[in-house]
N, C-alpha and C positions, 0 to 999 in steps of 0.2 A: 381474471384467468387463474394465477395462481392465489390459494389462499394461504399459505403456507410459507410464510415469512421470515423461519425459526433461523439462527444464526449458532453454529457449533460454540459453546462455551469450553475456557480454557478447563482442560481435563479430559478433553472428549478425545478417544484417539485418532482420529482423522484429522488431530489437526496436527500430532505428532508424526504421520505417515510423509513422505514424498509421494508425490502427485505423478503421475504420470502422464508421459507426452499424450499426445491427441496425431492419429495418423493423418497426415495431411489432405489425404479423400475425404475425411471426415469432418473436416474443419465447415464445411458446408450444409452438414445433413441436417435434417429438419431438427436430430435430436439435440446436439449441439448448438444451433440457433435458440431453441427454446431454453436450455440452460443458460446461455447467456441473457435474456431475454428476463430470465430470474432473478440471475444475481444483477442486473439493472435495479428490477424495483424493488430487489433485498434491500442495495442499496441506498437507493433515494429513501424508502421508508424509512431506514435506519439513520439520515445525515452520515452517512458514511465517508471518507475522501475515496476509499475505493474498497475492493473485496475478494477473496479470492477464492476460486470453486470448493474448496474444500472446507471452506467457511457455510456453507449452504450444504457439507456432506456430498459434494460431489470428488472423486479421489483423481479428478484431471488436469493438467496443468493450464490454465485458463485463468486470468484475474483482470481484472478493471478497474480503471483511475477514473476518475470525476471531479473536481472542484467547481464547483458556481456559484452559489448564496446560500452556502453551510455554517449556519450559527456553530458548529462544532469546530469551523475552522476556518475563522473571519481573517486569521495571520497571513492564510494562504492566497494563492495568486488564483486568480482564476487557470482552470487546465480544463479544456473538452474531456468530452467521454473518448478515451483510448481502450481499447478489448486488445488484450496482449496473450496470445497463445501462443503456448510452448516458450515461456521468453527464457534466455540465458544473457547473463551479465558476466558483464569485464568490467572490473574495477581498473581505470586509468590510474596509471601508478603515477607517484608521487602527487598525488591529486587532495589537494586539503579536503579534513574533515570538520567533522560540525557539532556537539551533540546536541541532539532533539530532543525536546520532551515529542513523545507519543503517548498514544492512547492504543485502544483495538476493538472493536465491536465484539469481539470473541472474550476479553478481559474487561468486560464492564467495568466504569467507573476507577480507573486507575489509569495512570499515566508513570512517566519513567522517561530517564536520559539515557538517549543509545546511541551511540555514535556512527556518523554515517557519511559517506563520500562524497564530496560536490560534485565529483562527473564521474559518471556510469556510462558505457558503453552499453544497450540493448540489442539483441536480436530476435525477434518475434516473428508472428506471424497475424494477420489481420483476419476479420470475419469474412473477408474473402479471399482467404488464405494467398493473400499478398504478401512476401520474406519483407520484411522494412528493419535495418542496422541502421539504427542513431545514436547521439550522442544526446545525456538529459544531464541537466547541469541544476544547482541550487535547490529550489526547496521540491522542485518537481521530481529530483531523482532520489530524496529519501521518502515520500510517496511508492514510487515505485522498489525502491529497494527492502520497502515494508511490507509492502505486496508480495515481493517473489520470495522473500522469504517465508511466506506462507507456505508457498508453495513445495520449500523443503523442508516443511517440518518444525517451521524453526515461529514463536511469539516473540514479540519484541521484549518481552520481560528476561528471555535467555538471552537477550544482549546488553542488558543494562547493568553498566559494570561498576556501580553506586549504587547499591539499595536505599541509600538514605534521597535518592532520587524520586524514590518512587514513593506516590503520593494520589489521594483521591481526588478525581476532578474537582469535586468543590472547593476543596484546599489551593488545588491548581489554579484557578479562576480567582480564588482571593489572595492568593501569595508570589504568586510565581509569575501569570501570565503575563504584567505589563514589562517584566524586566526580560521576558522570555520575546515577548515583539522587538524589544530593541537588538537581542541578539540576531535572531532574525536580519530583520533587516541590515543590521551592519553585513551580515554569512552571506545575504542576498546581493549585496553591493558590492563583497569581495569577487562571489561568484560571477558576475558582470563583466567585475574587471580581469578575470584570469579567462575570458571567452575571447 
């Protein structure tokens, strides 16, 4: 159905814009079904962990998380497909941080340490524009807090507060990744235990 699987590259300005909300009558219409529906198999095409609408050129507030058997992100835990519309976060205070290396389908080929919350507080809206406020803890809420930052504008490169961080994925994969599973894992063990 869709052949058009192009993925905004960093420089494009939509990916500098704030997105805007999605009325809530509209969270249902065929035409919003179908853009999610896209950035779906933008996604899966792409090994993505997730995407968000203005990554595909759409200027709405709308993104998606996915993890399942992504060679781009074997670290991760498995996370169902979540469709998060309109979401706004609350950063729980005094809530330890982490830094990440990340990557971005929009910033090919590069990765970067950015620093990020273990627990986020979410409010969204579902594809049946169900209100759902959760609480996402450990590696699932720097996923999503990489996601919504799309959504304002923002690449993870403008939060990498080390440029000597950032480094080409093949580099990443020869240098960095087994020591970066172990932190992992230890941030995933802490997060566990502060739940």
């Amino acid at each position: 159905m869709f052949k058009d699987f192009n993925i905004a590259q960093i420089g494009h300005p939509i990916l500098r814009n704030k997105t805007k909300d999605i009325p809530i009558n509209e969270i249902k219409s065929e035409n919003t079904q179908k853009i999610i529906e896209k950035m779906i198999k933008t996604m899966r095409k792409h090994n993505g962990a997730g995407l968000a609408a203005n990554q595909i050129y759409e200027p709405i507030r709308i993104c998606i998380i996915e993890v399942l058997d992504n060679p781009r992100y074997k670290h991760l835990n498995t996370i169902p497909l979540k469709v998060l519309i309109n979401p706004k976060v609350i950063i729980k205070k005094d809530t330890a941080t982490f830094n990440s290396y990340e990557g971005c389908l929009s910033v090919p080929n590069l990765r970067g340490k950015v620093k990020r919350y273990n627990t986020i507080n979410v409010t969204y809206y579902t594809m049946d524009a169900k209100k759902i406020t959760e609480d996402i803890k450990g590696l699932e809420s720097i996923v999503y807090q990489h996601e919504i930052d799309h959504l304002d504008g923002y690449l993870f490169t403008d939060k990498v507060e080390d440029n000597s961080t950032l480094v080409t994925y093949e580099n990443y994969q020869k240098y960095y990744e087994e020591e970066y599973k172990k932190e992992l894992k230890n941030f995933n063990n802490i997060a566990e235990n502060l739940s």
